[in-house]
C-alpha positions in Angstrom: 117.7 202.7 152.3 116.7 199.4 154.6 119.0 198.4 156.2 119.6 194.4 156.4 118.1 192.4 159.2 121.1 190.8 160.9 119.8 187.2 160.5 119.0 187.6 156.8 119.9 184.5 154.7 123.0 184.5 153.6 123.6 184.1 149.4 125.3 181.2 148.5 127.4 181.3 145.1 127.5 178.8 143.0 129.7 175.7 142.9 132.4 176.5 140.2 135.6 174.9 139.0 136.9 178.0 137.0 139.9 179.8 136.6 142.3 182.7 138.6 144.6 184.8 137.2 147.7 185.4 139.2 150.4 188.7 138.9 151.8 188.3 135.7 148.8 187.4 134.0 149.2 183.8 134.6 145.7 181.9 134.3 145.5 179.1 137.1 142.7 176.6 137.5 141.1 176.8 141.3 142.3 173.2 141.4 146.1 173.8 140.8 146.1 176.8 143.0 144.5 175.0 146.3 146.6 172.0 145.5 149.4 174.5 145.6 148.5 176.4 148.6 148.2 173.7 150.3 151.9 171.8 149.0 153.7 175.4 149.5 152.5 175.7 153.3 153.2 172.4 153.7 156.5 172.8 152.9 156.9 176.0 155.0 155.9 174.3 158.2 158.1 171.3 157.7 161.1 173.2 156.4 161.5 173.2 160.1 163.0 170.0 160.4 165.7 170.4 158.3 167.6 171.8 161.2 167.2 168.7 162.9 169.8 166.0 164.1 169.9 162.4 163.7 168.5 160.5 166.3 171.3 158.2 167.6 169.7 155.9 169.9 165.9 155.7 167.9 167.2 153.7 164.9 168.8 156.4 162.3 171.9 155.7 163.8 171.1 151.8 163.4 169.7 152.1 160.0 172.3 154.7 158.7 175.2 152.8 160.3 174.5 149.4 158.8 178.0 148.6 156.4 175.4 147.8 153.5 174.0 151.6 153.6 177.5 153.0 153.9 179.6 151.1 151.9 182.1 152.3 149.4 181.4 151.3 145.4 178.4 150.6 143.9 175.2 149.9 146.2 174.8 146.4 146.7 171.5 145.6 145.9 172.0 142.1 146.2 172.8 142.4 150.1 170.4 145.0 150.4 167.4 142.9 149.2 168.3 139.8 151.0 168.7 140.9 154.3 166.0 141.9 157.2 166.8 145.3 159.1 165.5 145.9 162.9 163.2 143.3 161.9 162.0 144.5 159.3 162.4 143.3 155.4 161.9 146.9 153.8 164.9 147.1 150.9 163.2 149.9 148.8 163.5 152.0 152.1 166.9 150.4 153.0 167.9 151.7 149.1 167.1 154.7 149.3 169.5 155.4 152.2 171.9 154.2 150.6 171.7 156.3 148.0 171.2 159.1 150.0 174.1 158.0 151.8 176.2 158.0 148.6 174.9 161.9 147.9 174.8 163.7 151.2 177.2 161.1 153.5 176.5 162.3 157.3 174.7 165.2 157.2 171.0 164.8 158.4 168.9 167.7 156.4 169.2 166.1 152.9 167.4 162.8 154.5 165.1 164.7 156.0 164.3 166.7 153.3 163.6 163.2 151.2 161.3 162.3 153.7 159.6 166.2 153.3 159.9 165.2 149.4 157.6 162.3 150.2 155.2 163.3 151.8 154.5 166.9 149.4 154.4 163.9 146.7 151.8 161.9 149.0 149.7 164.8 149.4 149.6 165.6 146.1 148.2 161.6 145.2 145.9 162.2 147.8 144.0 164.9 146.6 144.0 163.1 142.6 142.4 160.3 144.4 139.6 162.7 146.5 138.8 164.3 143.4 138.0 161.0 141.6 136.7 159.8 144.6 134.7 162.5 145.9 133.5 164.7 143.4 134.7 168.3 144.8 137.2 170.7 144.8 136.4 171.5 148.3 136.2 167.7 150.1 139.6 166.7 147.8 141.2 169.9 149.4 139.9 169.1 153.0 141.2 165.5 152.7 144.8 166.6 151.3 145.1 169.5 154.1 144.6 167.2 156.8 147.2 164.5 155.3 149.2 166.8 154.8 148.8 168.9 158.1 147.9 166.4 160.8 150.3 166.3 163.9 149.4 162.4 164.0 151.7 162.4 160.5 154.5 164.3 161.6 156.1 161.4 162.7 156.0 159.9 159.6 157.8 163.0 158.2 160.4 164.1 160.8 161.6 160.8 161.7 164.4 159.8 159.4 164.1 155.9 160.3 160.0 156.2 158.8 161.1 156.6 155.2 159.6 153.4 154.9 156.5 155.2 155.9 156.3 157.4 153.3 158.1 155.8 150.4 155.4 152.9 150.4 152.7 155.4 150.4 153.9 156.8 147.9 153.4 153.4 145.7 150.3 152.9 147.7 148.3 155.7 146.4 149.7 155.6 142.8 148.2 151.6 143.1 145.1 153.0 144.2 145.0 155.6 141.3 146.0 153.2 139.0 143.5 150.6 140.0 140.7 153.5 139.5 141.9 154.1 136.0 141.4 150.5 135.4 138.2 150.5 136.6 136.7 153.9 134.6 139.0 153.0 131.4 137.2 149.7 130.6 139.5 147.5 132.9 142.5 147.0 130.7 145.1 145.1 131.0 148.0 147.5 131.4 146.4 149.7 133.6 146.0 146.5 135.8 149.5 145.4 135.6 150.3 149.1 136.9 148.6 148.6 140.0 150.2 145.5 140.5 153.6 146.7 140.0 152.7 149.4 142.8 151.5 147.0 145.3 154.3 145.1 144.9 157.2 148.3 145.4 154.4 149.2 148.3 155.2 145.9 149.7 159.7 146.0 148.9 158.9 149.1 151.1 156.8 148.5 154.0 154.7 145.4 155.0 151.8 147.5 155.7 151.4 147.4 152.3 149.8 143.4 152.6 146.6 145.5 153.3 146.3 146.9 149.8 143.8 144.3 148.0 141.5 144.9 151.0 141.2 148.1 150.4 140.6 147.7 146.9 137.6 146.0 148.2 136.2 149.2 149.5 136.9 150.4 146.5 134.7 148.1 144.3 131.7 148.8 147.2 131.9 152.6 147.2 131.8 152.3 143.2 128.9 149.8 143.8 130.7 147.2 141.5 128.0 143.9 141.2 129.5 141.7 143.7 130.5 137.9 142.0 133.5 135.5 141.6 135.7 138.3 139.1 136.0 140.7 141.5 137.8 138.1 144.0 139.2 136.3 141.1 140.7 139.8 140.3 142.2 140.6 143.4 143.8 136.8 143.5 147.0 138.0 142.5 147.1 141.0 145.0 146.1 138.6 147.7 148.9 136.4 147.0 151.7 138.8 147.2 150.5 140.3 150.3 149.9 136.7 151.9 153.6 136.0 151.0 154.9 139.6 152.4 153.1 139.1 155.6 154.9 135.8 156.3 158.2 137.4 155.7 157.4 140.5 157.8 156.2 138.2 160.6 159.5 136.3 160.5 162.1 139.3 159.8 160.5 140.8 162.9 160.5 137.4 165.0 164.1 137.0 164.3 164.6 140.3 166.0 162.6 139.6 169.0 160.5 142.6 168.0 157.5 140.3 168.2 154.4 140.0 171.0 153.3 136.9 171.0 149.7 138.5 172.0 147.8 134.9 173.3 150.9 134.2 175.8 150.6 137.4 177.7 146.5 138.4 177.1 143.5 135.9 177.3 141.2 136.4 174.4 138.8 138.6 176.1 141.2 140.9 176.7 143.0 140.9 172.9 139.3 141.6 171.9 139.4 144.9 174.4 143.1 145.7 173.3 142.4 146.0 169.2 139.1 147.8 170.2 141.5 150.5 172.2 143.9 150.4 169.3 141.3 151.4 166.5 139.9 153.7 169.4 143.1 155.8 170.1 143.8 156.8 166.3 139.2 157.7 166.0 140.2 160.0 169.4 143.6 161.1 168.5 142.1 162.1 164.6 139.7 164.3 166.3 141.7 165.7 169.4 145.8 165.3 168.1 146.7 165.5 172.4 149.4 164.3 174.5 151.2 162.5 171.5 154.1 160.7 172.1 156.8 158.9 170.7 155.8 155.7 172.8 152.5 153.9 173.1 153.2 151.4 175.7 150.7 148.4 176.1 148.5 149.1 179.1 149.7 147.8 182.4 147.7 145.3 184.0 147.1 145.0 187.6 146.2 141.9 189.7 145.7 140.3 186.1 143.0 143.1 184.9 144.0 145.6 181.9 142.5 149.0 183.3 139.4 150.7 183.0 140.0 152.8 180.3 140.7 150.1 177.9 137.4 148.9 178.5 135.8 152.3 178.0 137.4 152.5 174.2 134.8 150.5 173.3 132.2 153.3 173.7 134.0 154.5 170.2 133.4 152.2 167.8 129.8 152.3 168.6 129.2 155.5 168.3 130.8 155.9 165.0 128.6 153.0 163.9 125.6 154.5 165.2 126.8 157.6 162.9 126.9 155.1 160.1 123.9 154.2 161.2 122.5 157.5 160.9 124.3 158.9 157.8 121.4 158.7 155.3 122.3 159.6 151.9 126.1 159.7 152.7 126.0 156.3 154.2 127.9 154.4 151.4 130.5 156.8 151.4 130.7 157.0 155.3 131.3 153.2 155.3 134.3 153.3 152.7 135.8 155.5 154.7 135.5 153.9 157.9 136.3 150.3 155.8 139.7 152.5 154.7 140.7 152.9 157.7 139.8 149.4 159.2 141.2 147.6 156.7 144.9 149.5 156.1 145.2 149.9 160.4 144.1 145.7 160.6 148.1 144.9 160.0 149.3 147.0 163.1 146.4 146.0 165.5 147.3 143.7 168.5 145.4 140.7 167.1 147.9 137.6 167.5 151.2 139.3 168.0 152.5 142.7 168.3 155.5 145.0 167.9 157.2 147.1 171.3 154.2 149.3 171.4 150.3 149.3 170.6 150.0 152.0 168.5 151.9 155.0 167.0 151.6 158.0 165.3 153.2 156.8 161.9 150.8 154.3 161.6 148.0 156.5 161.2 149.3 157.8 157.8 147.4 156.0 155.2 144.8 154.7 157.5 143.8 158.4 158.1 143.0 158.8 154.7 139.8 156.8 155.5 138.5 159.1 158.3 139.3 162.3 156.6 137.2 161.3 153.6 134.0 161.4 156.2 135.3 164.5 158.2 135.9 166.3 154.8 131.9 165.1 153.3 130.6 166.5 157.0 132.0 169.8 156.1 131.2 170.2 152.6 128.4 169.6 153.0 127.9 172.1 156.1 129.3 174.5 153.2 127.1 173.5 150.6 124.1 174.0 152.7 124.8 177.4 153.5 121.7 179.5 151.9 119.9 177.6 154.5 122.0 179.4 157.3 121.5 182.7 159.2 124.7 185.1 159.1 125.4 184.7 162.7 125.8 180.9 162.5 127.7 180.6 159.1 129.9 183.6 161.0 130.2 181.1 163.9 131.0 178.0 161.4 133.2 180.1 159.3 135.3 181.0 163.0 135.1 177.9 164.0 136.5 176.3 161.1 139.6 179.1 160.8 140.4 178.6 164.7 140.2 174.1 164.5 142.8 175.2 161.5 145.2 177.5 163.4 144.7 174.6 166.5 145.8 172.0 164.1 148.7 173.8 162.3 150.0 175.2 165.8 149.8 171.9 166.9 151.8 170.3 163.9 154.3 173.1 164.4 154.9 172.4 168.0 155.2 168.5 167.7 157.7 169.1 164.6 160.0 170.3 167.3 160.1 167.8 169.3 161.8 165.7 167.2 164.8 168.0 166.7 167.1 165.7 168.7 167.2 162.3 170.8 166.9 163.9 174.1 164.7 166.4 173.4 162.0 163.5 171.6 162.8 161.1 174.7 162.5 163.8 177.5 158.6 164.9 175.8 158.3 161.1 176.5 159.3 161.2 180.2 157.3 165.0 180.7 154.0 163.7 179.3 154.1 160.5 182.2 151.3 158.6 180.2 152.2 155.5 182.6 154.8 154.1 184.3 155.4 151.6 180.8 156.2 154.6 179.2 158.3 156.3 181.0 160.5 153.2 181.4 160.8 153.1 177.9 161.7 156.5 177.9 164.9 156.3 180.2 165.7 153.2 178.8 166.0 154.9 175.1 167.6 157.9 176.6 170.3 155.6 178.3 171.1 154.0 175.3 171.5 157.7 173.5 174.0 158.1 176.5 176.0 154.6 176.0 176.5 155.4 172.4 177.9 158.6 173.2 180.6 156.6 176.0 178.5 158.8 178.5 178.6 155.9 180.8 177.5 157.8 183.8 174.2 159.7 182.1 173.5 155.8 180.2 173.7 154.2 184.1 171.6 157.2 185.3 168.8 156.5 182.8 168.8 152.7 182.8 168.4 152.6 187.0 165.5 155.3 185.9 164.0 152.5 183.5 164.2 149.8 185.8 162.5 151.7 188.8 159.4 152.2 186.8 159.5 148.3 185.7 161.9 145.9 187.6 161.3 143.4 184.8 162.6 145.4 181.9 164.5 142.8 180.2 166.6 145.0 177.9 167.5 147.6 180.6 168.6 144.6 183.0 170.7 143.5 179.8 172.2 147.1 178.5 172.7 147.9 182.4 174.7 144.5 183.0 176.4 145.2 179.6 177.4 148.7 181.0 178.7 147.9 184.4 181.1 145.1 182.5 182.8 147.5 180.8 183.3 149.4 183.9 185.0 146.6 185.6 182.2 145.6 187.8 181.8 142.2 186.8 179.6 141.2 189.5 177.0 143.8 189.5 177.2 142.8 185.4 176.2 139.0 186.4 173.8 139.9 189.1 171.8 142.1 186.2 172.1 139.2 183.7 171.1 136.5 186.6 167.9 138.5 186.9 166.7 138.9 183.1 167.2 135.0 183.3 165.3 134.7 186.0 162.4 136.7 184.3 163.0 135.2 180.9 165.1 131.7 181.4 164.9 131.7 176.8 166.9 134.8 177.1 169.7 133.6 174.8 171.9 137.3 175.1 171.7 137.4 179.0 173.3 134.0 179.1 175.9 135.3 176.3 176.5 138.4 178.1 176.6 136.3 181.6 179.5 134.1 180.2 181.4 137.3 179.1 181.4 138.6 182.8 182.2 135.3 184.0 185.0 134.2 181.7 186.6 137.8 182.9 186.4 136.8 186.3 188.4 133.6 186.3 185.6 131.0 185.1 186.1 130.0 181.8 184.2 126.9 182.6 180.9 128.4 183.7 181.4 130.9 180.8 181.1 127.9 178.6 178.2 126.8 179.6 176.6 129.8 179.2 178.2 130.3 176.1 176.6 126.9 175.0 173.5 127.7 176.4 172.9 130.6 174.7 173.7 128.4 170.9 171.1 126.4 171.6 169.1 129.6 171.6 170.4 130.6 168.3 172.7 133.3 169.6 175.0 133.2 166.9 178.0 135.4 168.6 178.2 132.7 171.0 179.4 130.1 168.5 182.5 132.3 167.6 183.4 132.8 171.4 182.7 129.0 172.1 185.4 128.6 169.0 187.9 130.9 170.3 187.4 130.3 174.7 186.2 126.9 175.0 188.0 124.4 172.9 190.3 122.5 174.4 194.1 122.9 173.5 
């Protein structure tokens, strides 16, 4: 008998969507089992953080230690939804601590394992949207896999304080499912209402959320809907609520100082450069998941110029339009995706203002969505067009896929463990020495880990780190001032404070803090007037000590 040439054509089978039977004689369609598979695994790499600890000093302690989470009785829902938290107006998320509170009290795993809850449910959404969407078993299961799997979304996981993250999702996708039905169900009413009622709990959850009419635009352009007034009078109401929800997010995080006023620091030309290196780092860090971090600081600018590599982002956009470009048959879908993830990454792009830090890796988690849908069409359709192939080169595209698999799992796994505990998430930080920006960060975060453990000499330690990689670190020259007060030396305290006024003369809690140090040092008068000072600011603590210190008797 011949034997086969070695670079005979392989046989391709045919596409089917039939059944398996499992032990037991239990029947399973090959949809429910790779959905499975994929959940169950998913599970089993993340069951991994339930050993993990809060994070005191990266906002679990700030979120979980707010008296509305953890007070006894009922949940008050009225303070709950009336209140902003770390600048941020998110009361579904801020609920559902304190339910979770009310269940599991102190003990980190059952949060965790909310957040784990989440995201299985997220996945699952996911891959009932690619199979509308796409038309496959295999691209729905490539698109679900890499949500679910993607070190860029572990953050969203691990990180007790991101429930926001995935709970609006979670409403997110079921709007976007519902929204589908109403347009292959003959646009009814009630399926419309249902989407509405998901953008809006998308939007009590997370403000990321105000970009869910947009992307129901890409939706009515991959479906090829007739453009015309009713598809914009339809999306009117959407529109609305997110307009409204964008307002409030801008002022909750205003009111918190947790806002980057971008045109006072940038000129326009380079705001242009800094959203282009935004949408650049999550293309990159899709394809190549490297040298993540907890901290993305803004690039450092030197002698008034951001650096070189900022400018050399911009070589990624155009060649993912060129690929658009080139895309042929695919190009309609290859567009919706790269629309996706425009359009639901526009909120958290350094346009006119800013948070902290330029990007981070929770961000990415619905945006993603978008990019996966092209990656996942690239390689089904690498599959679909193997009876074309040799043996040796599906061989090579078969081991190439398994081994970018292992690569991203592995990966997954190891950045799952860096966010067992505060030091250990803060120390990857300082170890990776991105920049100078954010390793300041770093130590300043790990001193305040320290303070809130009365570790004053570690928290000192770690804020004179901070400050010798950026000398005008406002909050470090505050916390450090703050610090050396309580250790009795008052004057180092007001020499700190002196200079965060000197970089910042608005700074409203350097001139409280400076009036604390001073009124313990004999000058009640001085402290007065900083006291004052810092009311015209709208430094509320300082009315109560201008009541009790500075009325005359």
């Amino acid at each position: 008998m011949a034997k086969p040439e070695k670079n005979s054509k392989i046989n391709a089978r045919p596409r089917t969507t039939g059944m398996t039977t499992l032990p037991g004689n239990i029947r399973v369609s090959h949809e429910n089992l790779l959905i499975t598979l994929i959940l169950m695994f998913t599970f089993m790499i993340y069951s991994g953080t339930l050993s993990h600890e809060f994070l005191t000093g990266w906002d679990d302690g700030e979120y979980l230690g707010d008296p509305v989470v953890r007070s006894e009785g009922p949940v008050n829902t009225r303070a709950i939804f009336s209140n902003y938290y770390l600048g941020m107006y998110q009361p579904l998320a801020m609920l559902s601590f304190a339910l979770n509170f009310k269940i599991s009290g102190d003990t980190a795993w059952p949060y965790i394992f909310i957040n784990i809850l989440l995201h299985l449910f997220n996945t699952l959404l996911v891959y009932r949207l690619m199979q509308r969407w796409m038309k496959g078993l295999i691209p729905a299961g490539i698109v679900a896999a890499l949500f679910a799997l993607h070190p860029m979304h572990v953050e969203a996981v691990a990180w007790i304080s991101t429930r926001s993250s995935g709970l609006y999702s979670l409403f997110f996708l079921s709007g976007l499912l519902a929204w589908d039905t109403y347009l292959e169900k003959g646009q009814q009413t009630r399926h419309y209402m249902v989407a509405l009622l998901f953008a809006l709990l998308a939007l009590l959850s997370k403000s990321m959320a105000a970009t869910f009419p947009l992307v129901l635009f890409v939706i009515d352009f991959m479906k090829q809907r007739k453009p015309g007034w009713r598809l914009l009078a339809e999306k009117i109401p959407f529109l609305a609520l997110s307009v409204i929800f964008g307002l409030v997010a801008v002022k909750a995080a205003a009111s918190f100082g947790h806002i980057t006023v971008m045109e006072q620091d940038y000129p326009a030309v380079q705001r242009f450069f800094l959203i282009i290196y935004g949408l650049s780092f999550y293309i990159i860090k899709m394809v190549v998941p490297a040298n993540l971090s907890a901290i993305y600081a803004f690039p450092e600018t030197v002698n008034g110029s951001l650096p070189g590599y900022v400018y050399l982002a911009a070589i990624v956009p155009l060649i993912v339009i060129a690929g658009l470009w080139f895309s042929g048959k695919f190009r309609r879908e290859f567009i919706s995706g790269s629309l996706f993830f425009l359009f639901s990454i526009s909120m958290v792009l350094p346009l006119f203002w800013s948070r902290i830090f330029i990007t981070a890796d929770r961000y990415s988690y619905i945006p993603y969505i978008g990019l996966f849908m092209i990656v996942a069409r690239l390689i089904s359709n690498l599959y679909e067009s193997r009876a074309g192939m040799d043996k040796t080169t599906f061989r090579m595209l078969v081991f190439t896929s398994i081994l970018a698999s292992v690569m991203l799992c592995t990966a997954t796994f190891s950045r799952i463990r860096t966010w067992k505990d505060t030091p250990t998430l803060l120390t990857d930080v300082i170890e990776k020495r991105r920049s100078d920006a954010d390793m300041a960060h770093g130590y300043f975060y790990l001193a305040n880990y320290y303070d809130a453990l009365e570790n004053g000499d570690e928290a000192m330690k770690y804020y004179d780190l901070a400050l010798s990689r950026n000398n005008l670190y406002l909050l470090a020259l505050n916390n450090r001032g703050i610090l050396k007060g309580k250790a009795g030396n008052e004057a180092g305290a007001i020499s700190d404070f002196e200079a965060a006024i000197r970089i910042k003369p608005d700074y409203a809690e350097a001139y409280y803090n400076r009036g604390v140090a001073l009124y313990q040092t004999g000058k009640p008068d001085e402290a007065c007037i900083d006291w004052n000072r810092a009311l015209q600011l709208k430094f509320k603590p300082a009315g109560e000590a201008i009541y009790q210190y500075c009325r005359k008797k």
